[in-house]
Structures are given as C-alpha cells and as structure tokens.
KEKE-3310 file (N, C-alpha, C; in steps of 0.2 Angstrom, whole numbers, plus 5000, padded with zeros to 4 digits):
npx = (4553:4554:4539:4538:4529:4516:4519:4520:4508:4501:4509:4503:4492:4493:4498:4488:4479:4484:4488:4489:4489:4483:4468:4459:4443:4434:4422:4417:4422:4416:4407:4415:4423:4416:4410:4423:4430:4434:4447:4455:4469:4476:4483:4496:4506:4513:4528:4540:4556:4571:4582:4575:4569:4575:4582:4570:4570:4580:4576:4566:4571:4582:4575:4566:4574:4578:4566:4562:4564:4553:4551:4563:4554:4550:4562:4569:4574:4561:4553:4543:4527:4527:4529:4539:4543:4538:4545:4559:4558:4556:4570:4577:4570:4572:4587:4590:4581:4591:4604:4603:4602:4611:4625:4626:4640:4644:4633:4636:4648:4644:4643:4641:4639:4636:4624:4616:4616:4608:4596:4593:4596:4607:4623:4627:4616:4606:4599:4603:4614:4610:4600:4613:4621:4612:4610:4623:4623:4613:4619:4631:4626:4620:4628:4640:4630:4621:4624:4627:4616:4602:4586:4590:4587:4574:4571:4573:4564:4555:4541:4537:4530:4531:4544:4553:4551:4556:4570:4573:4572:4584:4593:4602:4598:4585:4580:4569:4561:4553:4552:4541:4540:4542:4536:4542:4539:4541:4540:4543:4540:4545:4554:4541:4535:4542:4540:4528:4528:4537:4530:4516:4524:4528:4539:4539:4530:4519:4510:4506:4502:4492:4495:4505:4506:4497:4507:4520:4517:4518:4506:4497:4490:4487:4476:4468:4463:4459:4448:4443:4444:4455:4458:4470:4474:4472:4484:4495:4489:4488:4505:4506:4501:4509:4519:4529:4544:4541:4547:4556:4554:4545:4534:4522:4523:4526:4512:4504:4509:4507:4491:4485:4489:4484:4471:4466:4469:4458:4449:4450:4448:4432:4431:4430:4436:4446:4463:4478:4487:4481:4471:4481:4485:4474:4471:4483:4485:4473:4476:4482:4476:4466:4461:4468:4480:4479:4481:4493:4504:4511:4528:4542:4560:4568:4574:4563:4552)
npy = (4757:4759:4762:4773:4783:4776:4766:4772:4775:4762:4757:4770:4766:4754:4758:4766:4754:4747:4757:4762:4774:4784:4788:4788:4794:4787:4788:4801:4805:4807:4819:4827:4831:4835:4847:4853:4866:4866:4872:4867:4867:4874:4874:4882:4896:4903:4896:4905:4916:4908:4912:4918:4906:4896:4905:4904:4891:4886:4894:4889:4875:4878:4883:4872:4861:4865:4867:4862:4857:4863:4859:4867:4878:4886:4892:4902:4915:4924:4936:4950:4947:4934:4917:4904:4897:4907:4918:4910:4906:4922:4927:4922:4924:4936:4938:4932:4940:4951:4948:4937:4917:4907:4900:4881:4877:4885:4884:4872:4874:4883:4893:4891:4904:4913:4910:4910:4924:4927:4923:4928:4924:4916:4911:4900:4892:4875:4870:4879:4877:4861:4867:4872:4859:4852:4859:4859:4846:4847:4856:4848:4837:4842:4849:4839:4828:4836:4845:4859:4864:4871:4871:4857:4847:4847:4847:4835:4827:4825:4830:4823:4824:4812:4807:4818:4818:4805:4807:4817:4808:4800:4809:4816:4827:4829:4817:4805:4794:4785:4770:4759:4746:4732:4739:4751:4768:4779:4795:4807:4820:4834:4833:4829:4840:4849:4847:4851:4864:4869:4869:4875:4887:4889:4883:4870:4860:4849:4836:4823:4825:4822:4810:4816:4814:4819:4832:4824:4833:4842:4852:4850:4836:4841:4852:4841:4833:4843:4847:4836:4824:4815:4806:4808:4797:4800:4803:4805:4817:4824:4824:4833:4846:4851:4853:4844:4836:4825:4812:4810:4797:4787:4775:4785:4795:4792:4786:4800:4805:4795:4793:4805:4807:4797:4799:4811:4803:4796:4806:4815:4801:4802:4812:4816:4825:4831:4833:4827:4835:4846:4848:4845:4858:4867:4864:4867:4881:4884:4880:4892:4901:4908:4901:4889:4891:4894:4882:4870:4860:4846:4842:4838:4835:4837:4832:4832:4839)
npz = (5009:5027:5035:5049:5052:5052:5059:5070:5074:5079:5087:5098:5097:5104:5116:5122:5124:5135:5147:5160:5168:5160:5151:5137:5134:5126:5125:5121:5111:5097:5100:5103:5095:5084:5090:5086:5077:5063:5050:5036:5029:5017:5001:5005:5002:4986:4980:4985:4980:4975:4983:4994:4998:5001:5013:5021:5023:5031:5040:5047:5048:5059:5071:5071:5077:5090:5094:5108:5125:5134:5149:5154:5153:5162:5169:5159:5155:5150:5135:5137:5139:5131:5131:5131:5119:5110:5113:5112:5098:5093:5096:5090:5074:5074:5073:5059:5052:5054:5049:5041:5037:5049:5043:5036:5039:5049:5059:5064:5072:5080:5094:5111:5118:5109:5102:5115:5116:5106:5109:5120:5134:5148:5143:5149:5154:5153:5144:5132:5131:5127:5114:5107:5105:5097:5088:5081:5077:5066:5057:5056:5046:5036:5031:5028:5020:5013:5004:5011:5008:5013:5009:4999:5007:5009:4994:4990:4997:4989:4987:4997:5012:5022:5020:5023:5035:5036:5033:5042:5055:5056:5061:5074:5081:5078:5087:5092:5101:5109:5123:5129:5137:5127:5118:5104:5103:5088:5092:5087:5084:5083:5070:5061:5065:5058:5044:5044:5048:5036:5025:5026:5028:5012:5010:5005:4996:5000:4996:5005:5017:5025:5032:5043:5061:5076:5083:5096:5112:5126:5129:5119:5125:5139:5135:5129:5142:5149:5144:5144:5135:5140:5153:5168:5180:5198:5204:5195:5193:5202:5208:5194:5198:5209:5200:5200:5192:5177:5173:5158:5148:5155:5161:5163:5155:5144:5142:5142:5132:5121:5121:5120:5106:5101:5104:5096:5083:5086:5083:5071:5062:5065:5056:5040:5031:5042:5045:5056:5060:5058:5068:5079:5079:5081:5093:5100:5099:5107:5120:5121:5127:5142:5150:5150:5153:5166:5174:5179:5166:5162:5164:5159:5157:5142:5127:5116:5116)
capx = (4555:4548:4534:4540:4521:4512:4521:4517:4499:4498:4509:4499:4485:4493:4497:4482:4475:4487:4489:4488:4488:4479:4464:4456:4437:4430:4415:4415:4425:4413:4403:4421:4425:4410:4413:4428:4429:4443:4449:4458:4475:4477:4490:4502:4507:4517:4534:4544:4561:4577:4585:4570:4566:4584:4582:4566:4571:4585:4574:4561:4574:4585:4572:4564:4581:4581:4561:4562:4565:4547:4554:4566:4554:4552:4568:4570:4572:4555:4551:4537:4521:4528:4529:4546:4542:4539:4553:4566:4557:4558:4575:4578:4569:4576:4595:4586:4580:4595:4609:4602:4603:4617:4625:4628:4646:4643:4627:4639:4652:4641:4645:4634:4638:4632:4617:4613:4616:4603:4589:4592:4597:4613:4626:4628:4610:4608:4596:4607:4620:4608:4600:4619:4622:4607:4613:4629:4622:4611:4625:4635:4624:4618:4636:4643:4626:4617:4629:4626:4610:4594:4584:4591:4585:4566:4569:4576:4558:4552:4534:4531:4531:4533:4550:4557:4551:4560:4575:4574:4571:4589:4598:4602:4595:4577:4578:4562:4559:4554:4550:4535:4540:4545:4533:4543:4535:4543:4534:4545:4537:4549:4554:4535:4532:4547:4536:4520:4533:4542:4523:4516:4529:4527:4546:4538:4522:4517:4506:4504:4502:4486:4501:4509:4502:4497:4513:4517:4521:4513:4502:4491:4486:4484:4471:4462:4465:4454:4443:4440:4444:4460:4456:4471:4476:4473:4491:4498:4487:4493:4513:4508:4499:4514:4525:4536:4544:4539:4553:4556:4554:4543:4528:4516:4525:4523:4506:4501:4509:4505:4484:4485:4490:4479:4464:4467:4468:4451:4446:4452:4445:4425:4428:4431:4440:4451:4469:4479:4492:4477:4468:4485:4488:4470:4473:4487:4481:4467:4481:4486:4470:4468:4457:4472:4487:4477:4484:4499:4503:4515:4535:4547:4566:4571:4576:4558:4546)
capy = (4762:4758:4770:4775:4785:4770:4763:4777:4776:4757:4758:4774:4764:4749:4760:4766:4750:4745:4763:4762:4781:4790:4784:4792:4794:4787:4788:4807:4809:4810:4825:4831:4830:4839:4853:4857:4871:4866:4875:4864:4871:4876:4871:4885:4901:4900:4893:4911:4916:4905:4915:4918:4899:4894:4907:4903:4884:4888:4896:4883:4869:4877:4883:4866:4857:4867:4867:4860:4862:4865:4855:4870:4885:4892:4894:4904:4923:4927:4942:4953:4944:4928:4911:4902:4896:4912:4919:4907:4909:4929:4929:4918:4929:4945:4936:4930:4948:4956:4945:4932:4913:4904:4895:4874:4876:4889:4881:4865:4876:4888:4894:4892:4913:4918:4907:4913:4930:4927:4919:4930:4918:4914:4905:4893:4885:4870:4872:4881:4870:4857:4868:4872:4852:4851:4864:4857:4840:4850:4861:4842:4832:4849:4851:4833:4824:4840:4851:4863:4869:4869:4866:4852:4842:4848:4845:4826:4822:4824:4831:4818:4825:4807:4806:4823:4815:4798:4807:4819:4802:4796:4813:4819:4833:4825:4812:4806:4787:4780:4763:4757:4741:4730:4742:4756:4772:4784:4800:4811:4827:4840:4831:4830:4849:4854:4847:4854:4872:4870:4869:4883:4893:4889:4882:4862:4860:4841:4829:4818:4829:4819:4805:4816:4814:4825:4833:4823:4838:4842:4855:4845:4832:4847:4854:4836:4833:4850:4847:4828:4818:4812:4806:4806:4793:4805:4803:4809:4824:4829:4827:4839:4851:4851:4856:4839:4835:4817:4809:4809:4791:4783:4774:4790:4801:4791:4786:4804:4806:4790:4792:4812:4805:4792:4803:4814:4799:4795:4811:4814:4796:4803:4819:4815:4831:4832:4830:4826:4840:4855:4846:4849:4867:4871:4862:4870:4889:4882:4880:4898:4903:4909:4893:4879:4893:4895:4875:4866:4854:4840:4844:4832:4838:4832:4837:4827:4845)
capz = (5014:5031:5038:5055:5055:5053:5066:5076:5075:5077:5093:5102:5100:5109:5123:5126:5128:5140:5151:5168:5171:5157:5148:5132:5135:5118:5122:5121:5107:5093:5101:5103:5088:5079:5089:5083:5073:5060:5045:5029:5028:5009:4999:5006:5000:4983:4983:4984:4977:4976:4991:5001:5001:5007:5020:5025:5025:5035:5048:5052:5049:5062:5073:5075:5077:5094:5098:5114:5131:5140:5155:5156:5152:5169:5170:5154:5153:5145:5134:5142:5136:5128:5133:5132:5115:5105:5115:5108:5091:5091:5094:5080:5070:5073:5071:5054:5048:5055:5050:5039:5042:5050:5037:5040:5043:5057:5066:5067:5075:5083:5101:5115:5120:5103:5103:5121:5113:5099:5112:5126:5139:5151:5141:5158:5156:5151:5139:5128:5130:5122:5108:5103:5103:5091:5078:5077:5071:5061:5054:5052:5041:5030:5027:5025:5016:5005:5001:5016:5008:5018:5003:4997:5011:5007:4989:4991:5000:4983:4989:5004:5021:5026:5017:5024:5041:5037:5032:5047:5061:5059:5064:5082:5083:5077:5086:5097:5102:5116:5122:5133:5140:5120:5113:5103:5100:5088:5090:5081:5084:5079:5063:5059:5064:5053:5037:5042:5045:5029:5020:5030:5025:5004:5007:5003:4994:5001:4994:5009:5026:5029:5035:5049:5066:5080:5087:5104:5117:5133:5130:5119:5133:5144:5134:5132:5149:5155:5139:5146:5133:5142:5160:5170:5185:5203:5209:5191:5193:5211:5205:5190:5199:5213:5197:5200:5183:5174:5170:5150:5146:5160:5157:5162:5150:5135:5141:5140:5124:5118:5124:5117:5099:5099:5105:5090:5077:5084:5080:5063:5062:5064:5053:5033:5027:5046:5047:5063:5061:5058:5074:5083:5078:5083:5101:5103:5100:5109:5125:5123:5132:5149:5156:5149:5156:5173:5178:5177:5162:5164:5163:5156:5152:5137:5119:5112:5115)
cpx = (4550:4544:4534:4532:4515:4512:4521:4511:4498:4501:4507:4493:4484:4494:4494:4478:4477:4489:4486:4484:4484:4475:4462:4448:4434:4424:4412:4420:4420:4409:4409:4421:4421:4409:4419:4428:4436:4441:4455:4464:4474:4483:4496:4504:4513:4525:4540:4552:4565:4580:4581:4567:4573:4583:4577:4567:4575:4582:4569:4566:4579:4580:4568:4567:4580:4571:4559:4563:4561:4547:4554:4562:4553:4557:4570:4569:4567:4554:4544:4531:4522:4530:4536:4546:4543:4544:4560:4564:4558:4565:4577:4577:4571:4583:4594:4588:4585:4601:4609:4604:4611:4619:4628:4634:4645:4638:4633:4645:4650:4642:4640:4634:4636:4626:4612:4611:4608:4596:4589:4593:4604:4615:4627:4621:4611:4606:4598:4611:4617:4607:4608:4622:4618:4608:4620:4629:4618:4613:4629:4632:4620:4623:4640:4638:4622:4621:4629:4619:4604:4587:4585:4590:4576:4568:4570:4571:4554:4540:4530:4534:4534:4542:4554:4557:4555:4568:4580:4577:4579:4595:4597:4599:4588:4577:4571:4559:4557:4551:4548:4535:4542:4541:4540:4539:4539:4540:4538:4541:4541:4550:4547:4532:4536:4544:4531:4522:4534:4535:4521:4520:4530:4536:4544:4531:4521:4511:4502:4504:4496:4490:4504:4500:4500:4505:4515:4521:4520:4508:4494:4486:4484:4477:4464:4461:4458:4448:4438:4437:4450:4457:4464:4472:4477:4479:4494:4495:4491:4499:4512:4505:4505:4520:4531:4536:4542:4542:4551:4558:4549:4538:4523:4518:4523:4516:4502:4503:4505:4496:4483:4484:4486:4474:4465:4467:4461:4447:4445:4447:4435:4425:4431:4436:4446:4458:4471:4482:4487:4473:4473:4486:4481:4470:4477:4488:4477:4470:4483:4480:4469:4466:4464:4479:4484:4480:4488:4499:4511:4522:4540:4556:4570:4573:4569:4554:4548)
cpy = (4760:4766:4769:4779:4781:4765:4766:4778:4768:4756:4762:4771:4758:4751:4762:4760:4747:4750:4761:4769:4785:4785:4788:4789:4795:4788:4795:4808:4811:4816:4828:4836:4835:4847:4857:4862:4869:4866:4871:4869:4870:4873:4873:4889:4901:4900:4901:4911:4912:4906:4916:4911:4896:4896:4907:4895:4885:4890:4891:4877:4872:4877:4878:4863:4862:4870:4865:4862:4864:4863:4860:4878:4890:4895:4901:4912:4926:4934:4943:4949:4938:4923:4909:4898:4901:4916:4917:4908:4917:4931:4927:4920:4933:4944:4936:4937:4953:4953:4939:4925:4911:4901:4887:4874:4880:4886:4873:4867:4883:4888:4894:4902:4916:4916:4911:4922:4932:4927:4925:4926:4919:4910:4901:4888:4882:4867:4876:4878:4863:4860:4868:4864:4849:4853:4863:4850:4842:4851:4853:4838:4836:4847:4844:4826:4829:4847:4858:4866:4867:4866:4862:4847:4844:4842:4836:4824:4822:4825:4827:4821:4820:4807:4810:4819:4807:4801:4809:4814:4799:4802:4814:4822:4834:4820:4809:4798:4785:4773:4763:4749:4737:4732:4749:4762:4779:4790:4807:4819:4832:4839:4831:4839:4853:4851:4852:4863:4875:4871:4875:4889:4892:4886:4873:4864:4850:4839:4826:4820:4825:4811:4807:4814:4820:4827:4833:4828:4836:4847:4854:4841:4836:4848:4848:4834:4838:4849:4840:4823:4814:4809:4804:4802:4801:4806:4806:4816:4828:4830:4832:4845:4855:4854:4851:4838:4828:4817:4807:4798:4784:4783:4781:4794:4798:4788:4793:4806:4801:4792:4800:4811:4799:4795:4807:4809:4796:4802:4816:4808:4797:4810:4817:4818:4832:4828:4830:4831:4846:4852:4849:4855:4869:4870:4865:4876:4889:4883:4886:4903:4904:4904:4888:4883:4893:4886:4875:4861:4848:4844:4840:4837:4835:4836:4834:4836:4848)
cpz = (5020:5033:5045:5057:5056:5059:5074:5079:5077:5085:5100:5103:5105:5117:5126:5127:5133:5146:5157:5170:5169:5154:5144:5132:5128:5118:5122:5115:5100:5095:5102:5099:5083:5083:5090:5077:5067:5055:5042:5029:5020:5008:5000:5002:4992:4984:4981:4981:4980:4984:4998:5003:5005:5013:5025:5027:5031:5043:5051:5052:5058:5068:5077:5078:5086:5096:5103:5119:5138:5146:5158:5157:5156:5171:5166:5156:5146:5142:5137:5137:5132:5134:5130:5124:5111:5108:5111:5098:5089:5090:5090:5076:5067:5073:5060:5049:5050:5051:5044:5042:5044:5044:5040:5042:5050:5061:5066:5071:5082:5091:5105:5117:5117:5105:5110:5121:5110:5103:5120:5135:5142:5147:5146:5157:5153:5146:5133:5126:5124:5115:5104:5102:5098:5085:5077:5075:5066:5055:5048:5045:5034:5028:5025:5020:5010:5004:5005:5012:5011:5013:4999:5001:5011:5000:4988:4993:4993:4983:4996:5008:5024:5025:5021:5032:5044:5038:5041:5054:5061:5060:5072:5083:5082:5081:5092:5095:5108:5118:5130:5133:5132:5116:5109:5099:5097:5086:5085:5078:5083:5071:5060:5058:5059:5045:5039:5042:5039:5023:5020:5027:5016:5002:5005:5002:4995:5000:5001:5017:5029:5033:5041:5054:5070:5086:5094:5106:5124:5134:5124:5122:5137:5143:5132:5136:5151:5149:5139:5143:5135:5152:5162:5178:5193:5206:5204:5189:5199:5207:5200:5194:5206:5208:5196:5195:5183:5171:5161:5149:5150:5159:5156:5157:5145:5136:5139:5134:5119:5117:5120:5110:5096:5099:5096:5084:5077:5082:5075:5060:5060:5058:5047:5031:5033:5044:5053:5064:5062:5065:5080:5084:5083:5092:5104:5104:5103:5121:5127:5129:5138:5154:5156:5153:5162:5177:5174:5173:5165:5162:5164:5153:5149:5129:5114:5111:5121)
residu = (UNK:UNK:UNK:UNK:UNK:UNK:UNK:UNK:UNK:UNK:UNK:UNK:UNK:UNK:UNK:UNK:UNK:UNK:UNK:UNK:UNK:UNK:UNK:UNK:UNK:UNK:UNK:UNK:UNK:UNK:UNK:UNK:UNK:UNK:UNK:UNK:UNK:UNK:UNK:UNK:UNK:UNK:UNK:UNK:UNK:UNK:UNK:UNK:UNK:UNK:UNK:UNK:UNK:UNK:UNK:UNK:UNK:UNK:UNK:UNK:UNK:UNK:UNK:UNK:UNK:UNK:UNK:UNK:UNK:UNK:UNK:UNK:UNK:UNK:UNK:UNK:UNK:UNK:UNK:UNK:UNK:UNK:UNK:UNK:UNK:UNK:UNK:UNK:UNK:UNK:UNK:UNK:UNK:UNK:UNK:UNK:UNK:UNK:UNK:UNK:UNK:UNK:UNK:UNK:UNK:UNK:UNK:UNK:UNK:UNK:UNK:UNK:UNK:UNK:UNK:UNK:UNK:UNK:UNK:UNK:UNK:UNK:UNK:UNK:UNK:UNK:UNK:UNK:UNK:UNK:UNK:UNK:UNK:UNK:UNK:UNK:UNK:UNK:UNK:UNK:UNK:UNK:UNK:UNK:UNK:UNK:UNK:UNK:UNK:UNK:UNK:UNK:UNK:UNK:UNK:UNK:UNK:UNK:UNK:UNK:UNK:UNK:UNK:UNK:UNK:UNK:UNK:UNK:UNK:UNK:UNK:UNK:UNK:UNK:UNK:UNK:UNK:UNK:UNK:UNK:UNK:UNK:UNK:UNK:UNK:UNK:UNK:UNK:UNK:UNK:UNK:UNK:UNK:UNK:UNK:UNK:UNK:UNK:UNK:UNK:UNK:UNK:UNK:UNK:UNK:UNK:UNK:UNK:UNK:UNK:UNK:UNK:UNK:UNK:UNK:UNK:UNK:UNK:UNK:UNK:UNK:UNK:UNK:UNK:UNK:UNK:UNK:UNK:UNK:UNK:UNK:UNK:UNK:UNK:UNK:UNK:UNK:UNK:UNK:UNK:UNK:UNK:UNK:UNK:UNK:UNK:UNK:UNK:UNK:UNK:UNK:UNK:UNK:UNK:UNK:UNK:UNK:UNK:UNK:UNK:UNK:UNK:UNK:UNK:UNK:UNK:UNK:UNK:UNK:UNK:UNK:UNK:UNK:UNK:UNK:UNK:UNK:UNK:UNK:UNK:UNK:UNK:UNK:UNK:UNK:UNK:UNK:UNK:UNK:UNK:UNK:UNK:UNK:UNK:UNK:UNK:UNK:UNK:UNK:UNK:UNK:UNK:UNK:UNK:UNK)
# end
C-alpha cells in the first residue's frame, strides 16, 4: 500500500525549502515547542452501542465530507455567537438529534433546499451547492462499495487511521492534492480529520494516529504566522489583510499550507510523547481566541478546508 502520509511529509518539507513567500522560522521553534502546553489524547471514550456507533459514524463522516468552504464564510448566515464552522456543524447536529442520520441512498440524492434547510443558508449559494455535490459522492460510494453502512468504512481500516485515510483519498468528496511546480502535495485534511473525528468520538479505536499530519487549513498558519513561527512575504501579508482571496492552488497557498505542516512536524519532531494532530487541535482552539480573530487569515475557495 503506498503511504500518501509519508509522502505528505517528505513533500511539505521540500516546499518549505523552496518557498518564496513564507518561511518557517526554525530557529524558534524548539522554544516554541516547549511552550506548548499539550495534553495525550487517550484512547477515546469506549466503543458505544451498535446503533449509536452507525449514527455517530454517520455524523462525523457526513459532516467532514462537507467541512469546507472558509473562502466562503463571510458570506454564510451565521448563528449568533458562532463562526461559519460551528454553524454548519450545529445544524447538522440538531438534524442528527431531531431526525436521525441521512441514510447513503438519501445523502447521494440529497437536495440542495433540504440541505440549505438543515444549515440555515440560502439554497442559491454556492456553497451548498458544493456541500450537496459532496454528499452525493459520499451517499454514492457508501451505497455502491460498503453496503451503505457508515461503519463499514471504519471497520475495513482495520484499526489504522492511515488506511481509513488511504481509503478516504480516492473519493470526491475527500479529495485534496495540489501540485507545486512537479512536486505533488497531498494534504488531505478532511479525510485525515475524519479518522482523528471518528476516534474522538469512540466510533474507531486507531492504533496509528501518530502517522496523521497536522490538518492543512488556514487558521493554523494564521496562528503561526502571529505566533512567529511562520514568517510571511510583506506583499502576501497586505493581499490578506485587504481580504483578497488566494487562489486555491497557487504557489502561496500551498506554500502556507505546505510551511504550516512542516512547522508542526518539526515540532512534534522536538517533543517525544507529541503528535501532529493533538498540536493541531491545540492551534486551532488556540485560533478561537480574540488576539488571532482580531486579523485577517488568508481565504482560498475551495472544497480542500
């Protein structure tokens, strides 16, 4: 089986030596790094009943499958005190706890009116439009490869997250490549968030989470960026703080992803007992904070984050 993660980590670090625009400041990252405060994710809460694990698989699979969008989330009809993220996750929720989940024949025929129903949104924008293109590849390869059940695409990884993430990487609705001049980099951040989800939630007990990466967004970079272990290029700082968007595929975009993901493996790298996904979670709660939402982070619109 090839390792698309391996290959993930061996090409973020050739971007960062080749980046024009962003640079990771190594020579601060071991004082970084040690003050991190980072807490061992456990082995996840036990694996709960037959039904409850379906419907929870159900919910992080669909959920992730439609994680994306931050390009668009200025746009988004936000609930009062959420961000464009816990917004679309609540409604999904509360469809969830009201209704139970979709089942894979329905999310593969699923209407964007409902969907826009569930999320609170205008069925016209265009971001629905894509989520509903997601869940109907979703819906498709549940229902024509694992017998539509959402569990049976955990259980087939057989305990590796890497697996669930291989399996993930050649649907639609996961997919996340980009290529930086005959480098290809695939970062594969949702299909990686939906293992570290599905553990989280006691619906996959994995073995092997010390193999995922840090999941490339844009509010990671942000927060190394103002934390200054990212140094961006003074012209690609103006365009973000102007609000222009950064083209999904263009060197700077995957330089900041690229450079973000690589910082993060050198800082796993200094700490013995770190993983790159628990470093991510803490960076990215770390985001939610009023210093990192007080500026602008970079905005790409795309279906990758």
């Amino acid at each position: 089986m090839s390792d698309r993660l391996a290959d993930l980590r061996e090409a973020c670090a050739e971007v960062a030596s080749r980046a024009r625009t962003v640079r990771v400041r190594e020579e601060g990252i071991e004082a970084y790094a040690a003050g991190l405060s980072l807490q061992p994710t456990g082995p996840g809460p036990a694996k709960p009943a037959r039904e409850i694990r379906e419907r929870e698989a159900a919910f992080w699979l669909t959920l992730d499958a439609i994680n994306f969008g931050s390009g668009w989330f200025p746009t988004l009809r936000k609930r009062d005190g959420l961000s464009g993220y816990r917004t679309i996750a609540s409604g999904l929720r509360e469809r969830f706890d009201r209704h139970g989940p979709w089942s894979a024949r329905e999310l593969a025929q699923i209407e964007t009116s409902e969907l826009a129903t569930v999320l609170g949104q205008h069925p016209d924008h265009e971001l629905v439009e894509l989520f509903a293109a997601s869940l109907h590849d979703l819906g498709h390869h549940l229902e024509q490869e694992r017998g539509g059940r959402f569990t049976s695409l955990v259980d087939i990884a057989d305990g590796s997250a890497v697996a669930l993430v291989e399996q993930l990487a050649g649907w639609e609705c996961f997919a996340d490549c980009s290529d930086y001049g005959a480098i290809q980099v695939p970062f594969l951040k949702r299909a990686q968030l939906a293992a570290a989800d599905l553990h989280r939630a006691g619906v996959a007990h994995f073995s092997d989470l010390h193999r995922l990466t840090m999941f490339a967004d844009n509010l990671v970079p942000h927060v190394l960026r103002l934390d200054g272990v990212l140094h961006f290029a003074s012209h690609l700082v103006r365009r973000i703080d102007a609000g222009a968007l950064i083209e999904h595929g263009s060197p700077e975009e995957i330089e900041i992803r690229a450079c973000a993901l690589h910082a993060v493996e050198l800082i796993v790298a200094g700490q013995p007992d770190a993983r790159a996904f628990e470093v991510d979670e803490l960076l990215w709660l770390r985001g939610q904070e009023p210093r990192y939402k007080a500026s602008l982070r970079h905005r790409s619109r795309c279906t990758a984050y």
